[in-house]
N, C-alpha and C positions, 0 to 999 in steps of 0.2 A: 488506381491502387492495385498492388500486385495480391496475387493469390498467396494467401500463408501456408507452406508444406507443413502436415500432418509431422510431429516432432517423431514420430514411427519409423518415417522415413528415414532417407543417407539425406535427400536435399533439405529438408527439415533439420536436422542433425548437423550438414554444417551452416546453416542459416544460425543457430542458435548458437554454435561456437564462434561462428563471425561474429555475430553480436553481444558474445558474454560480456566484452570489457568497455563496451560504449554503458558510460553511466545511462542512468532514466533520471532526468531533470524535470522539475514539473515547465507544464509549459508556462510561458513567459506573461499569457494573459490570465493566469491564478498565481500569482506570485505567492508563497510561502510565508507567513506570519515568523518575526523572530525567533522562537520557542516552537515552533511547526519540522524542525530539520529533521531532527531522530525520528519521530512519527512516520514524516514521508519515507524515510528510509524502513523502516517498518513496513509499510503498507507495501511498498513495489517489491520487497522480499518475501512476501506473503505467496507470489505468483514467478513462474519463470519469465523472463524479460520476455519471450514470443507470444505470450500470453496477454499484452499490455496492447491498446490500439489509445491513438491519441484523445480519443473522448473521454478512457477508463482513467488515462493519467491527470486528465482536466480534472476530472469528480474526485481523483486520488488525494488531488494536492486540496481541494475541498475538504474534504474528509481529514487530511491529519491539520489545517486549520482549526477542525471545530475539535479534532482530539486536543490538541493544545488550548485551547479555551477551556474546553473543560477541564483539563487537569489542573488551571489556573484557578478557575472557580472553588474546584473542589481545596486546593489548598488556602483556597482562605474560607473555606467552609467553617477546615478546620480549627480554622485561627479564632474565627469569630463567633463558633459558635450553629448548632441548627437553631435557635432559638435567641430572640431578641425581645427587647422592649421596645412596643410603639409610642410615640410622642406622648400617648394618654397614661403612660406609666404601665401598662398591659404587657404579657407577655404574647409574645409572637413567633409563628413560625419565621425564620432567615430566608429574606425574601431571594437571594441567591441558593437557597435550594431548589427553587423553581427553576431555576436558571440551569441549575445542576441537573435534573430531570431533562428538560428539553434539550439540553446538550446531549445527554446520554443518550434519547429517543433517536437524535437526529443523527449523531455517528450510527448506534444500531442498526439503522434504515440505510445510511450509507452504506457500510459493507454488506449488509443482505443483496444492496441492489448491484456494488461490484461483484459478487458472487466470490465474495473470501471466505467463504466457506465451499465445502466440498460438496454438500446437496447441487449446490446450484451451480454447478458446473459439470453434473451429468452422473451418471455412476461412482460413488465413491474409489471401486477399482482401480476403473478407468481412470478417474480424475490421478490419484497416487502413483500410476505406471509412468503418465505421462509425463507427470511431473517430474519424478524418477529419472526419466530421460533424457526431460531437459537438463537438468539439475547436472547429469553425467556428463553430457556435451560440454555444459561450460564448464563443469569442473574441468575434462579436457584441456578445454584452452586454455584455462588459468595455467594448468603444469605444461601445456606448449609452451606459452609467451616466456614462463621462466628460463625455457629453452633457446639460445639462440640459435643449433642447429636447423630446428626446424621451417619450415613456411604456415604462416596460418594462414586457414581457410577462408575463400572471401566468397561471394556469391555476386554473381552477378545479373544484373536484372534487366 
């Protein structure tokens, strides 16, 4: 595995405009639950593409799975109700609100443990400059590629 240039950097800087326009696909052994797309797309926008290593994308595609479950669940929460009758004629809590918590717990504890939040990815400063940069780089390449004059940048390893 190659060393990742510091996004500070020039080699950093065209590593990340070389790779702004390669999609982030989940990988093929977490395939994506029907209703999972928008999510994933959510979640790898959260971070710059250089910021993603293929274990973060594995737990990724994890993670917008249970988001999609849970927004399932929660819409028929609505539907149905927090509150049900059990067989004995009794009112009950909606045994899918349980469902609806543990889902919640469980993405929660996901993106804590991706670090999609800015604590956990070091000084909040820090975390926003860099991202900043990366963010500039591919915007970069996005207004290169529209360009056919130019050559974009590749990296070689």
């Amino acid at each position: 595995m190659t060393k990742r240039q510091p996004i500070n950097s020039t080699a950093g800087q065209v590593a990340a405009m070389a790779n702004s326009r390669t999609p982030l696909d989940p990988p093929s052994h977490v395939p994506l639950e029907r209703d999972a797309a928008g999510f994933w797309t959510e979640i790898v926008a959260a971070r710059s593409r250089e910021e993603w290593t293929p274990h973060d994308l594995a737990f990724a595609a994890d993670l917008a799975n249970a988001m999609a479950l849970l927004h399932a669940n929660r819409k028929k929460v609505r539907a149905e109700g927090e509150t049900t009758v059990s067989p004995a004629g009794t009112p009950m809590v909606n045994p899918r609100v349980g469902v609806v918590n543990s889902l919640h717990a469980q993405v929660k504890a996901a993106r804590q443990s991706l670090g999609l939040h800015s604590a956990a990815r070091g000084d909040h400063r820090d975390v926003l400059r860099r991202r900043a940069l990366s963010q500039e780089a591919e915007s970069a390449a996005d207004d290169a590629a529209a360009d056919s004059l130019l050559a974009r940048p590749t990296v070689i390893q």
